[in-house]
N, C-alpha and C positions, 0 to 999 in steps of 0.2 A: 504494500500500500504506500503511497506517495502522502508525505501532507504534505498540505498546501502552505506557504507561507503568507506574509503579510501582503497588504496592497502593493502594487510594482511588480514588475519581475524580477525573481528572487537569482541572485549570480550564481553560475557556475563555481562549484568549489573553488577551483585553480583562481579562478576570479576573486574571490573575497578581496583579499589581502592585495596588493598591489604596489610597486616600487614608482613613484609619478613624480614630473618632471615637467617641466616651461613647456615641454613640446605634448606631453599627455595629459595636462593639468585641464585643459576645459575638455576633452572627451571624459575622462575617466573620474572628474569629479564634478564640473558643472552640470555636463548633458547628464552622466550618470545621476546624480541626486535628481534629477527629473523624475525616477525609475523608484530607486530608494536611497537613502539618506546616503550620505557618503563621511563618514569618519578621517578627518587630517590630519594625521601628524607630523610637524613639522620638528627638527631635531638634526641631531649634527655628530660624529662617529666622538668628539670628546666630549660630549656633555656627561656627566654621571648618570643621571636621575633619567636620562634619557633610554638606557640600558636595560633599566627596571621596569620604568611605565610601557617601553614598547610591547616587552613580549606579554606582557598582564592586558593591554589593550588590544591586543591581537588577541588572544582567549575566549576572551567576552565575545569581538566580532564575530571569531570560530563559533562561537556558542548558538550564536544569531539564525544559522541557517540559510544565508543570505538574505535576513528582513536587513540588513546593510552592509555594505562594503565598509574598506578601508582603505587608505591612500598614504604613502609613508613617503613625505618629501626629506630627502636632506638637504638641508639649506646652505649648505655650506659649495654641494654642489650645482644648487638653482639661487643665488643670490639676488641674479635678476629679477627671479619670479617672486620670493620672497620681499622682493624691493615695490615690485607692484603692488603686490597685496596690502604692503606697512601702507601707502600710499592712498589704498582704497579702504583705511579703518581698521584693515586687522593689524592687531599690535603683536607686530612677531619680532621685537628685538630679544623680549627673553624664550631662551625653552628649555623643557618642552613645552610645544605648544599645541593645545588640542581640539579642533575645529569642526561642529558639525554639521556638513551643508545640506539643506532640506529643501527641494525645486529651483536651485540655483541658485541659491543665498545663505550666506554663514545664519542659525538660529541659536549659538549656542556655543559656549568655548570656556579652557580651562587651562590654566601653566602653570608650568612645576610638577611633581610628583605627586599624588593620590592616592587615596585607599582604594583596596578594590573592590569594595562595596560601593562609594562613589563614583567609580568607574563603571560602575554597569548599571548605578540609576544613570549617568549619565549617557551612556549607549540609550538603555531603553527608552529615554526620555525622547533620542532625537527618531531614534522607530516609531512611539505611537504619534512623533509631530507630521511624520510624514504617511501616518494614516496605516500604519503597520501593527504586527502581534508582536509584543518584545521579545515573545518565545517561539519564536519560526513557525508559529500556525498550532502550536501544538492544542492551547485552551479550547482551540472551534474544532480538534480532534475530537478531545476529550467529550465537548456539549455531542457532535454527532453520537459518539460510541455510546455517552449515557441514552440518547435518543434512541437509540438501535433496540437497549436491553431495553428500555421501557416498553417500545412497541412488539416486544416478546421476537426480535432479529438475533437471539445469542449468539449464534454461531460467528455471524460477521460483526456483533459487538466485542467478542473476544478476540477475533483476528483485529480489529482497530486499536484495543487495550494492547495487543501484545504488538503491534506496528509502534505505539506511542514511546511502548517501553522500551524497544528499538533505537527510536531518534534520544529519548530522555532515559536512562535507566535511573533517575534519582524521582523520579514522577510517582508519587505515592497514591497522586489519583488514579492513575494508570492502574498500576498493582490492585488497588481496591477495586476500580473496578472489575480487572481480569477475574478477582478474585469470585466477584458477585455472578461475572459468569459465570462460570464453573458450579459456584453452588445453584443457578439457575437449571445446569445441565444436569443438577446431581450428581455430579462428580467432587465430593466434599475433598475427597484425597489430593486432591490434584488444584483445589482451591487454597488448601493446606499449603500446598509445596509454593504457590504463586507465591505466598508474603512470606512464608522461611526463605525464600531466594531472593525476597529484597535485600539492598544494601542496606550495613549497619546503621548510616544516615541519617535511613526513613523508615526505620525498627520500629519509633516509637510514636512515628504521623498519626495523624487521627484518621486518615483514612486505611490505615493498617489494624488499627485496635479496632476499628469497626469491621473490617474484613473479620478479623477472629473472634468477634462477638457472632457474627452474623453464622459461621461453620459453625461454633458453641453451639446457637442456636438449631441451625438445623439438624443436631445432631442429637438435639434433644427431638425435636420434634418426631423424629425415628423411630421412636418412643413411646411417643403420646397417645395416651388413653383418650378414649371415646368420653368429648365433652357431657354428653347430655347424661351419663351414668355419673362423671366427677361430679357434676354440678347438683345433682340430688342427692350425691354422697354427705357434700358437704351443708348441701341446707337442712337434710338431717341429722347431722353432728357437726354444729360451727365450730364447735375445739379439734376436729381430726385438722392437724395443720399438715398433718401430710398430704391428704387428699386437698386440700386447699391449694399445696404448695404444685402438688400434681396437675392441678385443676386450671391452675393460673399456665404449668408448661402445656397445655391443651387447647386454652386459648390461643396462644400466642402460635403453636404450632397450624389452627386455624384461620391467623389469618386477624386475628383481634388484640394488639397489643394493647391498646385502651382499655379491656376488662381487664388482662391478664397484670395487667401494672395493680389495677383496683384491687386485686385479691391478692397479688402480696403485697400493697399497704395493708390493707386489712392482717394479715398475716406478722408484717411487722409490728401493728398496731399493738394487736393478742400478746405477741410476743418476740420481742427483736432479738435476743439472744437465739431462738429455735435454731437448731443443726446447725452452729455456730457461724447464725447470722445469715444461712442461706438467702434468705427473704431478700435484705440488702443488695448483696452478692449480683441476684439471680436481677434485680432492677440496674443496677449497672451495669451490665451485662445487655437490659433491652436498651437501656438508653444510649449504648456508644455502639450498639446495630444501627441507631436511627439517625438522622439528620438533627443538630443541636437546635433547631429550631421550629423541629418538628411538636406541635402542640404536646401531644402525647409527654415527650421530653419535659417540655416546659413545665407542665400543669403536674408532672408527677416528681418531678426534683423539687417544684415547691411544697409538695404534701408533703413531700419525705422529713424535708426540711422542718416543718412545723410539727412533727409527729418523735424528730431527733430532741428539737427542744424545746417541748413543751413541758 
């Protein structure tokens, strides 16, 4: 699978990065930042700081996917060009200097050395000016791929999760996803191995802890008793906490986390210590299955909450 990158046409690898000059300077970065942004660094073989910031700014670009090029003048051998530029605004007597042009015009520049955290808001920043993803297309991967599972597509939603994880293997939305396929296909084993095979990284991402809530869960669900028998179990003996605790993995295996959170508050309510706290346990467990702003979430971290200290 191909992603797409940002607005413009995104360069040829070989192309990223590029050595420009008096004589390539308005092909390879005027006309070029028409296309997508075009990164300048202007710098010189003795500057110090010049040694450090290139290959860290080269990084980022690499990172890009071609949502922008780069453009590495030394000025020592385009003095001329340099001379024009000082002339037309950009202040290039000290460097490094770091330039970047969006439809034909500098929007944006930096001298001296950098973090490189500031260096790649500073890439990204001149991507989405020039109407780009900062991450070479990957986020409108990801919305597709979640589109795909929603519309019941797994097979080709997992071929896109595992294409993402391809281009980005630090993408912990990827991973979770792939993951949810898999438990989609009932292949829990193998949803398993998805997030044991993420990088140490994105071990502890939320969308890793919900992938292994979510196998937890269906693994319960594997399980699960026949609601309509739990549920008369337990309105005829409200203290069986076990059939309670049963009753709530029943629901949720059906399809109802909304009850099933209901009957272990209730559960923790009777009694929080039960099977050393399961009740708890088994609610944080639905709640980082789900999206944190999912009601369900909301409306039952605040029960909880009132019911810990009241």
């Amino acid at each position: 699978m191909d992603i797409i990158g940002g607005a413009g046409t995104a360069a040829p690898a070989g192309d990223v990065i590029k050595d420009v000059g008096e004589a390539t300077f308005m092909q390879d970065v005027i006309e070029a930042s028409m296309q997508a942004p075009v990164i300048v660094d202007f710098w010189a073989p003795w500057c110090g700081p010049c040694k450090t910031l290139g290959p860290a700014l080269e990084a980022v670009v690499t990172k890009a996917k071609g949502a922008v090029t780069m453009a590495k003048v030394n000025v020592d051998e385009n003095q001329r060009l340099a001379q024009a530029l000082s002339q037309q605004g950009l202040p290039l007597q000290s460097i490094p200097t770091v330039v970047a042009f969006v439809e034909g015009r500098p929007i944006d520049m930096f001298q001296g050395n950098v973090p490189p955290s500031e260096i790649e808001a500073f890439v990204n920043k001149a991507i989405e000016a020039g109407g780009g993803s900062a991450d070479g297309g990957l986020s409108e991967a990801l919305d597709v791929a979640e589109q795909m599972l929603a519309d019941g597509d797994v097979a080709d939603a997992a071929q896109t999760f595992a294409a993402i994880i391809g281009e980005d293997d630090k993408s912990a939305a990827a991973y979770g996803g792939l993951a949810r396929a898999h438990i989609a296909l009932e292949d829990l084993d193998q949803a398993e191995a998805v997030l044991n095979g993420a990088p140490a990284e994105i071990a502890d991402a939320a969308e890793i802890e919900a992938g292994r809530a979510q196998i937890e869960l269906a693994r319960q669900a594997e399980n699960a008793g026949p609601v309509a028998e739990l549920a008369a179990k337990v309105e005829a003996s409200p203290e069986d906490l076990d059939a309670r605790f049963e009753l709530a993995q029943a629901l949720h295996a059906a399809g109802d986390a909304e009850a099933a959170v209901t009957e272990l508050l209730e559960l923790f309510r009777r009694d929080r210590e039960w099977n050393d706290g399961a009740a708890k346990a088994q609610l944080f467990t639905i709640f980082d299955a789900l999206q944190p702003n999912d009601p369900v979430v909301l409306n039952g971290r605040r029960k909880l909450s009132s019911l810990i200290f009241a």
